[in-house]
DRENDO-1510 file (C-alpha; in Angstrom, 1 decimal, always signed):
<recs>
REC; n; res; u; v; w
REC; 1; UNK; +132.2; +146.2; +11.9 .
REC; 2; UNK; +131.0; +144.6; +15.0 .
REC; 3; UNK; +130.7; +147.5; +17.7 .
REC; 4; UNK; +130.8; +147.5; +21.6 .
REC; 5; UNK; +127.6; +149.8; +22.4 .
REC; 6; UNK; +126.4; +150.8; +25.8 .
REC; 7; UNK; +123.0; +152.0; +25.5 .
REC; 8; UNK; +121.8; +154.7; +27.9 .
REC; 9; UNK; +117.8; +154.5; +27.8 .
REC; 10; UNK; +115.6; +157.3; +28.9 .
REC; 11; UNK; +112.3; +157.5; +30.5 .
REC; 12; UNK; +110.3; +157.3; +28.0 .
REC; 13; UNK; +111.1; +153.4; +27.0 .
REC; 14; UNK; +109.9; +152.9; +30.5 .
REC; 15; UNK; +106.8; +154.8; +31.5 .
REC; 16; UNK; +105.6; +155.9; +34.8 .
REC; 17; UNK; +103.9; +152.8; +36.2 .
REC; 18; UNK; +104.7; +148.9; +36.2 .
REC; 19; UNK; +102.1; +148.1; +33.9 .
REC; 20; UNK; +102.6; +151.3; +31.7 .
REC; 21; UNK; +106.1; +150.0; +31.5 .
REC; 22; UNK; +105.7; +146.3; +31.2 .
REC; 23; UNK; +103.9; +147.3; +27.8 .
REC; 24; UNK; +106.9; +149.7; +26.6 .
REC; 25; UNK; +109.6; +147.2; +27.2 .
REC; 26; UNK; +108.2; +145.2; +24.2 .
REC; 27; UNK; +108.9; +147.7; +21.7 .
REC; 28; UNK; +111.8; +148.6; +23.7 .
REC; 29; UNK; +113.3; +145.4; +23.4 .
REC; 30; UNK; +112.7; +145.3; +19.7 .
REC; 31; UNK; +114.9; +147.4; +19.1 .
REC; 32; UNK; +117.7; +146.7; +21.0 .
REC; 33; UNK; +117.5; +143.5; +19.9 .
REC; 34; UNK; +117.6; +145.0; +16.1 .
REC; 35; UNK; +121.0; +146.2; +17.0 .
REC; 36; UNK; +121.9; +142.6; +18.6 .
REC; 37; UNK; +120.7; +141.1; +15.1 .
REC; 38; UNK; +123.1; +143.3; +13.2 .
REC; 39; UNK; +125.8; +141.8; +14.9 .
REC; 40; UNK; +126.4; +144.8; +17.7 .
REC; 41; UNK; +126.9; +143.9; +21.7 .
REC; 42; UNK; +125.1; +146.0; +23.5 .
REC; 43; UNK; +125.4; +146.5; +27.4 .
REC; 44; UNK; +122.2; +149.0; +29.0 .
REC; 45; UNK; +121.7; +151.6; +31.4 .
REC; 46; UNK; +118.7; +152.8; +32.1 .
REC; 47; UNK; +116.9; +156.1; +34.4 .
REC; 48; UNK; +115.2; +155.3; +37.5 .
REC; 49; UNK; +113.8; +158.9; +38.5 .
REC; 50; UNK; +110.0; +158.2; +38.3 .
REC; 51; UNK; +110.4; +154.7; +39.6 .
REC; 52; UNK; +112.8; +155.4; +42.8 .
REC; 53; UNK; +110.6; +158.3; +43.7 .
REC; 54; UNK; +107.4; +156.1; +43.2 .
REC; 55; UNK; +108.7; +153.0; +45.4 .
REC; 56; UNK; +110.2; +155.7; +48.0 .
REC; 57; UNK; +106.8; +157.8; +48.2 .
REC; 58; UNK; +105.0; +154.8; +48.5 .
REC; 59; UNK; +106.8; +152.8; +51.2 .
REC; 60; UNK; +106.7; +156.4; +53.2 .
REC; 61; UNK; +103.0; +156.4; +52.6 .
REC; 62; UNK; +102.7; +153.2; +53.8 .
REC; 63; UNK; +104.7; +153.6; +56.9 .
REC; 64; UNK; +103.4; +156.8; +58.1 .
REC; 65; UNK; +99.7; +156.1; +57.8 .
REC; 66; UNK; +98.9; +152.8; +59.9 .
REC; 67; UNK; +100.6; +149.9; +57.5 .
REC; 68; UNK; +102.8; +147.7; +58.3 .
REC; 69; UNK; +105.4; +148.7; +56.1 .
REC; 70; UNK; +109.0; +149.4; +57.8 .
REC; 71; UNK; +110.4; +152.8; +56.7 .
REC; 72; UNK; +112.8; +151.7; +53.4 .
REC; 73; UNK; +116.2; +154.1; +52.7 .
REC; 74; UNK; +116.5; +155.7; +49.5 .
REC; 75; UNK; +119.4; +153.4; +48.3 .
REC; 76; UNK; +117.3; +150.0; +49.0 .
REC; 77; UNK; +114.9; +152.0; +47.2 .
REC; 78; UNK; +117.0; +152.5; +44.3 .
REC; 79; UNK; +118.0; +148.7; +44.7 .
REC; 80; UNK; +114.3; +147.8; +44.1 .
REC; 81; UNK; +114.0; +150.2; +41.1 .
REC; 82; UNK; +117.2; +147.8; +39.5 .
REC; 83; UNK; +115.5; +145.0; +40.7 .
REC; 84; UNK; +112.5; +145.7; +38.8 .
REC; 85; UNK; +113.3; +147.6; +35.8 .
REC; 86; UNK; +115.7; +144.7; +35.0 .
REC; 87; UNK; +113.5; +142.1; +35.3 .
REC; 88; UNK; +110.9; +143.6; +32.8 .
REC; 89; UNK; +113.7; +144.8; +30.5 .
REC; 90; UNK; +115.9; +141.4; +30.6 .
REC; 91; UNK; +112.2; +139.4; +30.3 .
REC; 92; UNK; +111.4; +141.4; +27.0 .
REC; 93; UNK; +114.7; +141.2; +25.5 .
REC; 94; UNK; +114.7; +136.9; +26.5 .
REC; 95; UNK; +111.2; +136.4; +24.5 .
REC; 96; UNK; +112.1; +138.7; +21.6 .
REC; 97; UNK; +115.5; +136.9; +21.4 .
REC; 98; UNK; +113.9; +133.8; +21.8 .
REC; 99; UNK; +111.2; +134.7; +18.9 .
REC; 100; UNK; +114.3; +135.7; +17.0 .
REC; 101; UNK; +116.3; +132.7; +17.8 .
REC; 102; UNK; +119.1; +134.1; +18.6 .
REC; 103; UNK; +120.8; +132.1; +21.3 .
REC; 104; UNK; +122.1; +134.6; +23.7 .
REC; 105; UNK; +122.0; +135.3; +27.1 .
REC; 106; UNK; +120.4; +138.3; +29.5 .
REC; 107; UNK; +121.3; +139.4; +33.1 .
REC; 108; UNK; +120.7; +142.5; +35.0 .
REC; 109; UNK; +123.2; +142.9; +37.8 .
REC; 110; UNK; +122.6; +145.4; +40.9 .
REC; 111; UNK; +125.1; +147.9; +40.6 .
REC; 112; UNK; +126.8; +150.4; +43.3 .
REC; 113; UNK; +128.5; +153.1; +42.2 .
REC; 114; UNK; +131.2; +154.8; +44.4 .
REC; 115; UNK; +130.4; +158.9; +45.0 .
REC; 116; UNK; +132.5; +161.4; +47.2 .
REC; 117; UNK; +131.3; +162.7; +50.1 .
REC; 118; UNK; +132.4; +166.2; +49.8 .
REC; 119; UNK; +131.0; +166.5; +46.5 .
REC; 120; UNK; +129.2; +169.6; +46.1 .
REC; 121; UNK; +126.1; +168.2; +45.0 .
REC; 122; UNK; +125.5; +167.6; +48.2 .
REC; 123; UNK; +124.8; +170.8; +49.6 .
REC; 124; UNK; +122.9; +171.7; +45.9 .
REC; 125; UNK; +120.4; +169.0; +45.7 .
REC; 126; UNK; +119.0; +169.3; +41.9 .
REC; 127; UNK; +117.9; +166.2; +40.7 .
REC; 128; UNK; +114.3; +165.7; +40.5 .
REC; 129; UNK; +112.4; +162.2; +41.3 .
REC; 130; UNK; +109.0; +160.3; +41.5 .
REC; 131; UNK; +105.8; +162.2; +41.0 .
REC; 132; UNK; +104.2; +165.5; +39.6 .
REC; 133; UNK; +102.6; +167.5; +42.1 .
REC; 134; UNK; +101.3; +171.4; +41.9 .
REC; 135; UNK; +103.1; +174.5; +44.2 .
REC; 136; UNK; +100.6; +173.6; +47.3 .
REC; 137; UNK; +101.0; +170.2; +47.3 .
REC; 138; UNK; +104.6; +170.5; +47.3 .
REC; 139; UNK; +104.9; +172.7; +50.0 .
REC; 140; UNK; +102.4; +170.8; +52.3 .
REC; 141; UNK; +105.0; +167.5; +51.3 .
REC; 142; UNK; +107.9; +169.9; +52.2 .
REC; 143; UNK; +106.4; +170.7; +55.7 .
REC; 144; UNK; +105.7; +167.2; +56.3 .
REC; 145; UNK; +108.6; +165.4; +54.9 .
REC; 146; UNK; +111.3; +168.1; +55.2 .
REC; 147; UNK; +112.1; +167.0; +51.5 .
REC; 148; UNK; +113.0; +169.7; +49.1 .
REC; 149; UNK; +110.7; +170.2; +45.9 .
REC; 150; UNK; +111.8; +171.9; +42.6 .
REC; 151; UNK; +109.6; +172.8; +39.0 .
REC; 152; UNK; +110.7; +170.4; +36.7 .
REC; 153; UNK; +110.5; +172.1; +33.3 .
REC; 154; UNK; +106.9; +173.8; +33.6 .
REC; 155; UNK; +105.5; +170.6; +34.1 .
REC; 156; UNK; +104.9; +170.7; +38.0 .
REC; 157; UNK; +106.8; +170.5; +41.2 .
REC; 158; UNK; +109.1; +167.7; +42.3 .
REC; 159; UNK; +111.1; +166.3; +44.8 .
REC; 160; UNK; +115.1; +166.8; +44.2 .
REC; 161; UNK; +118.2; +165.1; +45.8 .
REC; 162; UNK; +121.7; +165.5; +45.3 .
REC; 163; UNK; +123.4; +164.0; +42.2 .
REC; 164; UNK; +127.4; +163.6; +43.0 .
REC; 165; UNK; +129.3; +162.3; +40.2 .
REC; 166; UNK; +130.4; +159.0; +39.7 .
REC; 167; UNK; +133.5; +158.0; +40.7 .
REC; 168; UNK; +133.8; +154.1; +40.3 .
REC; 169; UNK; +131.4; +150.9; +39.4 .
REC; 170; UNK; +131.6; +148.5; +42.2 .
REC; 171; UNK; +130.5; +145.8; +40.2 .
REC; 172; UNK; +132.6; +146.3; +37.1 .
REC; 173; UNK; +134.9; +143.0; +36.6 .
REC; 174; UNK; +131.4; +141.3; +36.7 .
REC; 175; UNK; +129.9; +143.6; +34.1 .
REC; 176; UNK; +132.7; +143.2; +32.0 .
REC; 177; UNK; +132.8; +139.2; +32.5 .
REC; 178; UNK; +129.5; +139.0; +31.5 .
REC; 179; UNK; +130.2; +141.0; +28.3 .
REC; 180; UNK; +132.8; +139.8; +27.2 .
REC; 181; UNK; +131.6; +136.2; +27.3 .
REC; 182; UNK; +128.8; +137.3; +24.9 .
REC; 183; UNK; +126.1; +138.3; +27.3 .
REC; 184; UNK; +123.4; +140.9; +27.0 .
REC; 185; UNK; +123.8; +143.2; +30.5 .
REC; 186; UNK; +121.5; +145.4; +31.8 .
REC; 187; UNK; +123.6; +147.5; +34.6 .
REC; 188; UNK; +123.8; +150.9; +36.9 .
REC; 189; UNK; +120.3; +151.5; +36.4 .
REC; 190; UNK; +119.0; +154.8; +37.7 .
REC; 191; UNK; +123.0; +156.0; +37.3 .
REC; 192; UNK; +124.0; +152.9; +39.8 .
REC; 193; UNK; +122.7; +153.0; +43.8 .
REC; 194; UNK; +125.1; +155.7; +45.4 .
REC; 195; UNK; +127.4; +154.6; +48.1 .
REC; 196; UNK; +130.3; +156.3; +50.1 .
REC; 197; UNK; +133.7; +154.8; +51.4 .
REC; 198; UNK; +133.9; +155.3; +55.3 .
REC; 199; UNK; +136.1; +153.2; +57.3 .
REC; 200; UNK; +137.1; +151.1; +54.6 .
REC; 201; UNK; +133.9; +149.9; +54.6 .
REC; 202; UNK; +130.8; +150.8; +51.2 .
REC; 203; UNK; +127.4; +152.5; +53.0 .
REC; 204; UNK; +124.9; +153.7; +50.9 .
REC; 205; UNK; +123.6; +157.5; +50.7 .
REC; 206; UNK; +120.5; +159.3; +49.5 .
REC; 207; UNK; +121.0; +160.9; +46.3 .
REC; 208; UNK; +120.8; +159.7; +42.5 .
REC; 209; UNK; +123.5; +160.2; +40.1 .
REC; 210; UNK; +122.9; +161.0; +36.4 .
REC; 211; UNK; +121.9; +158.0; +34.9 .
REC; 212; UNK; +124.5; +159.4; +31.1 .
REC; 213; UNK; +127.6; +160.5; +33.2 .
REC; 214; UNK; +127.2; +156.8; +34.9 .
REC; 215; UNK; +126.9; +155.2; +31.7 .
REC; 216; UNK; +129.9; +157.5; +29.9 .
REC; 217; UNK; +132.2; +156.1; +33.3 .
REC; 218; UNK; +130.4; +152.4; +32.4 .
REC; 219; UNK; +131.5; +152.9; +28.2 .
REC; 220; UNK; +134.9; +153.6; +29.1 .
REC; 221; UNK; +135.5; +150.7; +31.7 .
REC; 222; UNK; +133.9; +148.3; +29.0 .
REC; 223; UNK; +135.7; +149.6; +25.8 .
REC; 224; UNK; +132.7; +150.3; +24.3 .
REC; 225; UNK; +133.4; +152.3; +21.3 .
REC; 226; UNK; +129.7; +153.9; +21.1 .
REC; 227; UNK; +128.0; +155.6; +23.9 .
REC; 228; UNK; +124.3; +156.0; +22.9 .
REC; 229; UNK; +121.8; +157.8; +24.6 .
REC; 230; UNK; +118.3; +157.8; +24.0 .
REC; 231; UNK; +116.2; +160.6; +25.0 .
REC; 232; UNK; +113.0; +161.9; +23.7 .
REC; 233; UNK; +114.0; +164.0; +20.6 .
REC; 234; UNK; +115.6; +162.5; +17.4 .
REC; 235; UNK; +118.3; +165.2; +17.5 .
REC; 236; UNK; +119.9; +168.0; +19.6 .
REC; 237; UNK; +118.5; +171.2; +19.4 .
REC; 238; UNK; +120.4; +174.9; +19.4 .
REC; 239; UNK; +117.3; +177.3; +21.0 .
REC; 240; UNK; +115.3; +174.6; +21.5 .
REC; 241; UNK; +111.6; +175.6; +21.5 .
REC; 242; UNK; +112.6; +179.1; +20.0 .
REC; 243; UNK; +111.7; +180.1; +16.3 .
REC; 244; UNK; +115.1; +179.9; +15.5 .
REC; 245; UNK; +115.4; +176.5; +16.9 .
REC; 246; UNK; +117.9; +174.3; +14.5 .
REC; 247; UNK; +118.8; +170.9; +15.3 .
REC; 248; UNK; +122.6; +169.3; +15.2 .
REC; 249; UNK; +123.5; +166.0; +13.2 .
REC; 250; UNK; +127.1; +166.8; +13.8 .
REC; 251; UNK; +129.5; +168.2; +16.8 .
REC; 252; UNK; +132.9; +168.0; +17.9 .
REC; 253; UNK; +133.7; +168.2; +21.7 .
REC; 254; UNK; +135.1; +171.7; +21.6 .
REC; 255; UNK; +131.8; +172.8; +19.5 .
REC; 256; UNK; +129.7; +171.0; +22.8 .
REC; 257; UNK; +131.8; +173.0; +24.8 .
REC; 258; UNK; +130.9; +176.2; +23.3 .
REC; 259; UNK; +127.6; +175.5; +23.5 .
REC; 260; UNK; +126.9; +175.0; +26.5 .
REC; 261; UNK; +129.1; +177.7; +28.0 .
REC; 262; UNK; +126.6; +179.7; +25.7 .
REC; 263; UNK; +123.8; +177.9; +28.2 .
REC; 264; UNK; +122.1; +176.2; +25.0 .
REC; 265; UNK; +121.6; +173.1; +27.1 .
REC; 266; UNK; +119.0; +172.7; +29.9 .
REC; 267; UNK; +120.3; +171.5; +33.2 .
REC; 268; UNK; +118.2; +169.0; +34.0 .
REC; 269; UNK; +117.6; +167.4; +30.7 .
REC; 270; UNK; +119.9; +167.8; +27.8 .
REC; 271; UNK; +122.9; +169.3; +29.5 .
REC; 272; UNK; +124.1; +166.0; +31.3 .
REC; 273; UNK; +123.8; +164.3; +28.1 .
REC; 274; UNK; +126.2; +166.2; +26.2 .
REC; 275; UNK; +128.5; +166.1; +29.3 .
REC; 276; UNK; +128.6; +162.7; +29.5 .
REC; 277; UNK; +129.4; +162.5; +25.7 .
REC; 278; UNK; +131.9; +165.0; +25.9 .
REC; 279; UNK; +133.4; +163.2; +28.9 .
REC; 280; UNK; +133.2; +159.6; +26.8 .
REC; 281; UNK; +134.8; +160.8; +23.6 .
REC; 282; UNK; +137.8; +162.5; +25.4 .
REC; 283; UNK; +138.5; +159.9; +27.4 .
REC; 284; UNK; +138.1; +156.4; +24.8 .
REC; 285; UNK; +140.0; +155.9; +21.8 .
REC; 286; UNK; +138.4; +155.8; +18.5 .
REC; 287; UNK; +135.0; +156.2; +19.9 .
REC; 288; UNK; +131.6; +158.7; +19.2 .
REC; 289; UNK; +128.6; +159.4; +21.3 .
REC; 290; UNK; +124.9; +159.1; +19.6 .
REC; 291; UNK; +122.6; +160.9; +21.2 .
REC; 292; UNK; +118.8; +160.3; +19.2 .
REC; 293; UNK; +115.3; +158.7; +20.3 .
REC; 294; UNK; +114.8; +154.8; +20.6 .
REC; 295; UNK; +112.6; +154.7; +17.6 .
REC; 296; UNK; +115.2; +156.0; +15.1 .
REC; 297; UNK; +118.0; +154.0; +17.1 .
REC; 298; UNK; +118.8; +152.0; +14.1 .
REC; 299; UNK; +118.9; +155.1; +11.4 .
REC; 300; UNK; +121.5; +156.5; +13.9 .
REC; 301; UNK; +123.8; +153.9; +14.0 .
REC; 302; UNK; +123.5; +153.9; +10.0 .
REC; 303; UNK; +124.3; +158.0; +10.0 .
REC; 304; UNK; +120.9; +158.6; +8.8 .
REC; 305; UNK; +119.7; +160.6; +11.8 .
REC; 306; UNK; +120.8; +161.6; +15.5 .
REC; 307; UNK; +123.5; +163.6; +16.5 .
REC; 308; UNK; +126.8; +162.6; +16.7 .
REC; 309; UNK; +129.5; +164.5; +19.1 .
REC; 310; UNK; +133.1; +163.6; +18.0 .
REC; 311; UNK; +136.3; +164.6; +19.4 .
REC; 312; UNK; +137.9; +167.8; +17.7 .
</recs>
């Protein structure tokens, strides 16, 4: 069966630098292009969070200590994360295509995706970005930047801005063009750059939406009839990191549900996953979510591993 999949790729099939990166793409591209060889389309999202805030903090740097640099927004800085993540991601998946023979094409299209002003993420900013640092370095940042810092799973302090939901791709009908003419698309990277309606007229806004609940909205415009999302883990956990930790190959919506009104799922890194499957499945006909790791991407299409969240 030839499937429709729109691949949601996590951080770590990007890495934290441009060179780190530019090295990961090549295995990365592998294996999507596995999936192309097995006669799949495949249309990819991808995060943005250490990239955006990297570019960001390093234009600010720039332009508050004697450069020459012009003080960027957040949304052109979003833009340039798209820019640049696509360009390694579309170049890796061209050569290993090309090695392949396989005579397809590869574009990565700038997305903006339509958010609501009076969402409440607004006033709740939550969604972490660009670097590490410790509890002193984030408060003298704070003081200097007004910006607002969070810990980020034990791991150190980072900056956070809102995350609305999406509402609509701008750039759909091109997506979709592209796709359905046999195209390999790389699209609403880093959840899409954020933009509001006001006066009739699209302006951008600083925030970041989740990167799985853009790319459940981009699986249902599309028709896709997989949603997979690659993370870190090869399955979902129940009490993950606990002794009693047991991981899921199976779940139905209403059994996602439960578990996360249960708090099994942590905000800011499996919980949006299993809402955006939750929010895929409901809304498409005949269709699962995947969620597993990019090197077992292949087993999990097969139903050899991952976890797979169905509707009741």
């Amino acid at each position: 069966m030839r499937n429709r999949i729109v691949i949601a790729l996590g951080g770590n099939a990007l890495g934290n630098t441009p060179e780190e990166q530019l090295n990961l793409v090549k295995s990365t591209a592998k294996s999507l292009v596995d999936l192309i060889d097995k006669g799949n389309d495949i249309i990819i999202s991808h995060g943005n969070g250490p990239q955006v805030g990297m570019i960001n903090t390093g234009m600010e740097f720039s332009s508050q200590n004697g450069g020459n640099t012009p003080i960027i927004s957040f949304p052109e800085c979003g833009a340039m994360s798209q820019g640049y993540i696509g360009y390694h991601l579309q170049q890796a998946i061209l050569n290993e295509l090309k090695k392949r023979d396989i005579k397809k094409n590869c574009a990565t299209i700038i997305t903006e995706v339509e958010v609501d002003a009076k969402d409440k993420a607004f006033k709740n900013p939550t969604k972490p970005i660009g670097t590490f640092y410790s509890k002193e370095e984030a408060d003298k940042l704070a003081l200097i930047t007004g910006y607002e810092f969070m810990e980020d799973a034990g791991r150190g302090f980072r900056r956070v801005v809102p995350s609305p939901s999406p509402i609509s791709i701008l750039e759909i009908k091109t997506i979709k063009f592209l796709a359905d003419n046999g195209n390999v698309v790389i699209a609403v990277g880093g959840g899409g750059i954020p933009v509001l309606l006001k006066n009739k007229k699209y302006v951008g806004t600083d925030a970041v939406i989740d990167k799985d609940k853009t790319s459940a909205l981009l699986a249902q415009e599309v028709r896709a009839n997989i949603l997979l999302i690659l993370t870190t883990v090869e399955k979902v956990s129940l009490n993950f990191g606990k002794d009693n930790q047991k991981t899921l190959s199976r779940m139905t919506t209403n059994e996602a549900k439960d578990y996360i009104n249960n708090n099994q799922f942590a905000t800011g890194s499996m919980l949006p996953k299993i809402e955006a499957c939750i929010d895929f499945v409901e809304k498409s006909k005949n269709s699962i979510a995947i969620i597993t790791s990019l090197e077992k991407v292949s087993d999990a299409l097969d139903g050899k591993t991952g976890t797979k969240i169905i509707k009741e």
